[in-house]
N, C-alpha and C positions, 0 to 999 in steps of 0.2 A: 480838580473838578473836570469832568468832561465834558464838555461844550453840545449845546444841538447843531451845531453846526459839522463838528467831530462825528457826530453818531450821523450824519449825512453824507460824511464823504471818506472818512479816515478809513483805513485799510478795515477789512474784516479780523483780519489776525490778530490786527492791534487791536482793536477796540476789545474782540475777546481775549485778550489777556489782561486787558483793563479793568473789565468786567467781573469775565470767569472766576479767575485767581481767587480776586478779592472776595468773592461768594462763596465759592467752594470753601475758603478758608472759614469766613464767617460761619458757615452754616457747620461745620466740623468742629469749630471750637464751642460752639452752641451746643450742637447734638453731640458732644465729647461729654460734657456735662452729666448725662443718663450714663455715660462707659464709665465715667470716675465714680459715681454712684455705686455701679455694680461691681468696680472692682472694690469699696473699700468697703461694701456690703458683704460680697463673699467674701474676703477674709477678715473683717473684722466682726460679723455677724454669724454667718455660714451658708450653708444651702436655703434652710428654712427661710430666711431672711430675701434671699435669691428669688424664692418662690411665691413669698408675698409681697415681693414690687414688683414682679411680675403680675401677680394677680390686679394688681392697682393698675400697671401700667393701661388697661384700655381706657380707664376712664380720663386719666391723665392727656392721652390722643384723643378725646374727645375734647378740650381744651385745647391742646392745638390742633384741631381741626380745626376749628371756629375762627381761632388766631388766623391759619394761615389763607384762609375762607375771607376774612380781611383785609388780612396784609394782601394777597396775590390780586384779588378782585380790586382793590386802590389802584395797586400799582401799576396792573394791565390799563388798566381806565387812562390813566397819567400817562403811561407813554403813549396812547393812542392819541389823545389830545394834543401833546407836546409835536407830536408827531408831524400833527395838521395844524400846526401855529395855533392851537385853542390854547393860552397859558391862563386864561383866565378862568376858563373851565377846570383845568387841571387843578389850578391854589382851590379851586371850588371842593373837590374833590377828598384834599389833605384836609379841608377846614373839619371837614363834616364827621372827621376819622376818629377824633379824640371825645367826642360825644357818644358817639356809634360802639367804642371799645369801653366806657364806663357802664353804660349801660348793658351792654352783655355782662363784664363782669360781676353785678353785681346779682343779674340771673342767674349766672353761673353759683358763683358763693351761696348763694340762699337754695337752688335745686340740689344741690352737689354737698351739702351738710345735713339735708334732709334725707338723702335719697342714697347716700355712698354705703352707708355698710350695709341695709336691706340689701346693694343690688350685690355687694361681695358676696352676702352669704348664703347667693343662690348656687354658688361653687363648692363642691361635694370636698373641702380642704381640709385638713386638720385644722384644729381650733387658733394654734399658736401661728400659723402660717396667714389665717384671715383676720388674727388682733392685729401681725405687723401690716398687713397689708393695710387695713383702717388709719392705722397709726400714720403710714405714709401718704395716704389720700387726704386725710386729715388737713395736713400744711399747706400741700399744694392744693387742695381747692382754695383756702383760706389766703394764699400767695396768689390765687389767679391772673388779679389785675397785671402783675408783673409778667407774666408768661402773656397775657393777651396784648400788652404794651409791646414787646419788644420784638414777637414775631409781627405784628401786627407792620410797627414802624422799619423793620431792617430792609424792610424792599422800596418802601418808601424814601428811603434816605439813598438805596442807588439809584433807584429813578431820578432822582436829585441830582443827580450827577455827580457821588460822592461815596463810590464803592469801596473806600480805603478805609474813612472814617467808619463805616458799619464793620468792616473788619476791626481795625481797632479795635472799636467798643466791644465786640464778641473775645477777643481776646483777653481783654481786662477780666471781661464775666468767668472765662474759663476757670481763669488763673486763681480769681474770688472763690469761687466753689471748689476748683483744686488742696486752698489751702483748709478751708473750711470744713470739707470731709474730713479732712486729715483729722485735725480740731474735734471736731464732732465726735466721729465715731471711731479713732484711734485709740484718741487720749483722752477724749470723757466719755469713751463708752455710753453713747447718747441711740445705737443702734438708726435702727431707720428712721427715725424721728429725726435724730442729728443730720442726716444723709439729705431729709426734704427739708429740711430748715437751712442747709447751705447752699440748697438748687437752688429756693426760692431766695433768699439773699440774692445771689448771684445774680438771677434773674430781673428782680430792683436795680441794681446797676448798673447793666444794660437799658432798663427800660428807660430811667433818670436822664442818662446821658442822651438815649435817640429822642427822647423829649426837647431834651435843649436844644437841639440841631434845630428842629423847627422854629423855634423860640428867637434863636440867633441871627444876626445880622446879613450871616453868610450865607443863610438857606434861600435855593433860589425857588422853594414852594413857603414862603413864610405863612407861619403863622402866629397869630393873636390873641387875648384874651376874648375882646371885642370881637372879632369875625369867625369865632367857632359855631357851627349851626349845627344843626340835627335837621336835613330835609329830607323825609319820608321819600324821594322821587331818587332825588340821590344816594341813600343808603340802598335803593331798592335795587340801583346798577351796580353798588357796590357788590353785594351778596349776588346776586346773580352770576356777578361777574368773576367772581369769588367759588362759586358753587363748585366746581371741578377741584380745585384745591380740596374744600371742604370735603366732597365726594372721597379723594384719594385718601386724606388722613384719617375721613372717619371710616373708612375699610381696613383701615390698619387695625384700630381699634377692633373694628367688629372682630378682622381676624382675630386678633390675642384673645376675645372671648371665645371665639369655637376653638380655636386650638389648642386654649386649656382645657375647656370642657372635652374635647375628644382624645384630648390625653391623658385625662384624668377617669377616662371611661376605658382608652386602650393599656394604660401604665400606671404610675404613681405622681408622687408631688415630684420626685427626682429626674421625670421627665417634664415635669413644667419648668423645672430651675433650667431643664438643658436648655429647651425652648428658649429660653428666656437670656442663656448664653450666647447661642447662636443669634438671638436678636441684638444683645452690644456687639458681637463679633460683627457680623454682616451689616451693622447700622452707618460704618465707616465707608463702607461703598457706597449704600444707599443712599449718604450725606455726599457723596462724592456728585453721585447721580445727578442728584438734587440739586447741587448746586454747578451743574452744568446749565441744567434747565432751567433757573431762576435767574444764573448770570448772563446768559444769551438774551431773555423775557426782555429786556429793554429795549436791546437794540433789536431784535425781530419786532418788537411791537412800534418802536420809533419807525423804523426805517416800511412799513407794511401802511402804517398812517401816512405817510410822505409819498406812498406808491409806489418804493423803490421795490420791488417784487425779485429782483437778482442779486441785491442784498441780503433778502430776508431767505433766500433761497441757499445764496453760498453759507451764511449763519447756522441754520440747519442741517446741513449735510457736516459740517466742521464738528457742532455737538455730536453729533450720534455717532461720526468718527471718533471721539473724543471718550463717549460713554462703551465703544468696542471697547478700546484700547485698555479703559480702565477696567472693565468687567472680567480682560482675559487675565489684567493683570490678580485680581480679587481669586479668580478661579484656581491659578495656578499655587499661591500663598494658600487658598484654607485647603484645597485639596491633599498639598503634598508634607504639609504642614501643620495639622488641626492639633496634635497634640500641645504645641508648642502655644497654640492660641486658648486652645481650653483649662491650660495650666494656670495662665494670668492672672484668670479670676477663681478657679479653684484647685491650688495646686496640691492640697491632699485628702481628694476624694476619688479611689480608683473607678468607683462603680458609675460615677458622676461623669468621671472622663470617658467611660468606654461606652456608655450613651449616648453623650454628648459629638464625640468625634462620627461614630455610626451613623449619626442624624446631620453633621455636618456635611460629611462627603455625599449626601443625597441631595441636600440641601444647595450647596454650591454651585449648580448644574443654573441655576435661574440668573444668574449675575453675568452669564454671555448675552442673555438678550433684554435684561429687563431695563438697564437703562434706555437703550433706542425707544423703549415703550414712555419712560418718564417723559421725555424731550420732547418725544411727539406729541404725547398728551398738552404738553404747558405749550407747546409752539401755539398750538388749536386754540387754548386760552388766551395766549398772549394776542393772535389777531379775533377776539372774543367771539368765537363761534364753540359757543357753551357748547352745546349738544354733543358735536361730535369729542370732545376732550372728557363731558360727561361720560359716554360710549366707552371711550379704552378705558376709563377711570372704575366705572361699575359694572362693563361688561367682563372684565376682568375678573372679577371678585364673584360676582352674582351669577354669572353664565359658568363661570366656569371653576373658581377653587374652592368654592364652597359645596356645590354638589360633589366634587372630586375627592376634599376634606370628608365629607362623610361616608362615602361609596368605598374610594381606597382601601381604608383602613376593614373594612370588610371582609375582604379578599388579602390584602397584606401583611394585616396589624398593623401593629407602630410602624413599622417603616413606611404604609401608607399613608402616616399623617408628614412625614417627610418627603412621599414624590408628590404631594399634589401642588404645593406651590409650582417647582420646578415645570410641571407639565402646564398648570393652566399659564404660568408665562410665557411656552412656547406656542402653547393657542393661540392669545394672545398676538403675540408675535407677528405670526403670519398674517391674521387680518388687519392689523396696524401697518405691514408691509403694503398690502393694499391699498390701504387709505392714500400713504406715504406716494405712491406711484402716481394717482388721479391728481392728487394735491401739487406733487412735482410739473406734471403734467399741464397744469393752472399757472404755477408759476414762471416754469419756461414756454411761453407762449411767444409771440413775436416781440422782438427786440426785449425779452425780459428773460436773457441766455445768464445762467448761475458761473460765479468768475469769484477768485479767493484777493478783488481790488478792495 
């Protein structure tokens, strides 16, 4: 466990290794779960199969948006209070969590069984590519509660001071749904259906386990049967606080809808299976990202409540170092490489592959700056100044790759639905760099000089 005492004075290095690790892993063994998916989808399915869990996949990120729209908005809450010695604020905060995530999901399940194949089969697909894709939307709506459970709780439980135990638990789930694929769609030939019914399993697992934690003697945000509340004032900081999460995931979503649709308009379904490769491919960085930025979110939010401002300062510059490093490393793998990665999941489709690699080495170009984008966005969040984390989160997506997504392709074709990410993250980029300089500029003020103590 890590002490508030720890997250006040212990080196920065250390804590972020305390931290980081442990999240980076969690969230990789979590979001591993969608890559085992699509590898035993493409080969034991095939492309078709590839192309309608792709087709699924945005509704699916609309679920965890909401997830992670909770979980982050708690969590940020929680260390900010912890922060400023409010601990009774904070158990106020977790009480409220497990009321707040039933009731979403059961809007969820009832909108989302109504509404799932209508919105599929506004996508121009072949018949058999939008039955699997139902097929797979199907469980996981019907499994929701477990996916809103477990992202909801895993930030909560390091806020807790207990980054190891959410590792763990992510690793069990992995390992659940690893063998369960297998199971499934191997050896009972159960196709996508077997594929969401071993996610969601998995998902239960995790969610069971980060329940007990609170439940447990050892949690130091207990909680109860008796003190769970549902308070309209505090659910309303929740989601607020939460918004910028939510913002980011549901633009993922939004994207997999335009970018099927404009590929479906510039190519075939065989560019949406690419699509849909390079999204498990690249998802391993993006979880890397991710979990720089969610495992720092404590202690920049603890140490930002406590006013230590050359904590929260050195924390920051360490992530985004952290998010180069790994971005050059992602660049130099899929650029020199792509073959070797597009084989994985589909090792005998030539036309498949020579699409898919085309569109990777254009694609790969966004993974030198789009982490510093992540970090900065959640730093904004974690000391809850919604707006501006809203800003890179939407101006991202809205300003710039979605008018880019449609114009591109214009003038390029296909390959234009492959620069536009790349370019609008370096958009991006540069105005985040700016932010990054005033904001620095605030926290190195007198006697709040940034040190790696």
């Amino acid at each position: 466990m890590v002490t508030e005492e720890e997250l006040r004075s212990e080196s920065i290095w250390k804590l972020f290794q305390r931290f980081v690790f442990p999240a980076i892993m969690g969230i990789i063994v979590a979001g591993v779960q969608t890559i085992i998916d699509g590898y035993f989808i493409g080969n034991g399915v095939g492309s078709q199969g590839l192309a309608g869990v792709t087709l699924a996949f945005p509704v699916v990120m609309c679920i965890v948006a909401v997830a992670v729209m909770m979980g982050m908005g708690s969590s940020s809450l929680v260390a900010l209070e912890l922060g400023r010695s409010n601990r009774n604020k904070a158990e106020n905060i977790v009480t409220n969590v497990f009321p707040l995530v039933f009731v979403v999901a059961a809007i969820i399940t009832i909108t989302g069984l109504a509404f799932g194949d209508p919105l599929l089969s506004l996508f121009d697909a072949p018949a058999v590519v939008q039955d699997m894709a139902g097929d797979y939307l199907r469980v996981v709506i019907i499994g929701s509660v477990f996916f809103l459970l477990t992202i909801t709780l895993d930030p909560l439980v390091r806020n807790d001071g207990y980054p190891m135990i959410a590792m763990n638990i992510m690793v069990v789930s992995v390992l659940t749904n690893l063998v369960l694929d297998y199971v499934f769609v191997m050896r009972m030939d159960m196709g996508v259906t077997g594929a969401a019914i071993a996610t969601v399993i998995a998902f239960a697992v995790s969610a069971v386990r980060l329940t007990l934690h609170f439940f447990s003697s050892k949690a130091g945000l207990r909680v109860s049967p008796g003190n769970m509340v549902f308070e309209s004032q505090t659910v309303h900081r929740i989601m607020e606080a939460g918004l910028p999460s939510f913002a980011m995931q549901l633009s993922v979503s939004i994207l997999f809808f335009a970018h099927n649709f404009v590929l479906l308009q510039y190519g075939s379904d065989a560019d949406v299976s690419a699509y849909g490769i390079m999204g498990y491919s690249f998802s391993i960085f993006y979880m890397l990202f991710e979990g720089i930025a969610v495992g720092v979110q404590p202690i920049i939010g603890f140490n930002y409540g406590a006013g230590l401002y050359g904590r929260v300062c050195s924390t920051l510059k360490l992530a985004m170092a952290a998010c180069v490093a790994v971005g050059a490393l992602g660049f130099l793998i899929f650029f020199l490489f792509p073959e070797k990665v597009v084989q994985f999941f589909t090792p005998d489709d030539p036309l498949l592959l020579e699409v898919t690699v085309g569109g990777m080495r254009i694609f790969v170009l966004s993974l030198i700056v789009q982490g510093v984008v992540v970090v900065n966005a959640t730093y904004f969040q974690s000391i809850n100044r919604v707006r501006s984390a809203l800003f890179i989160h939407l101006g991202k997506i809205f300003i710039f790759l979605l008018p880019l997504l449609f114009t591109l392709p214009m003038v390029f074709g296909l390959k234009g639905v492959w620069l536009a990410t790349p370019a609008a993250d370096y958009l991006m980029f540069f105005i985040v760099m700016v932010m990054l300089a005033e904001e620095l500029k605030e926290l190195q003020g007198e006697n709040k000089a940034c040190s790696y103590k």
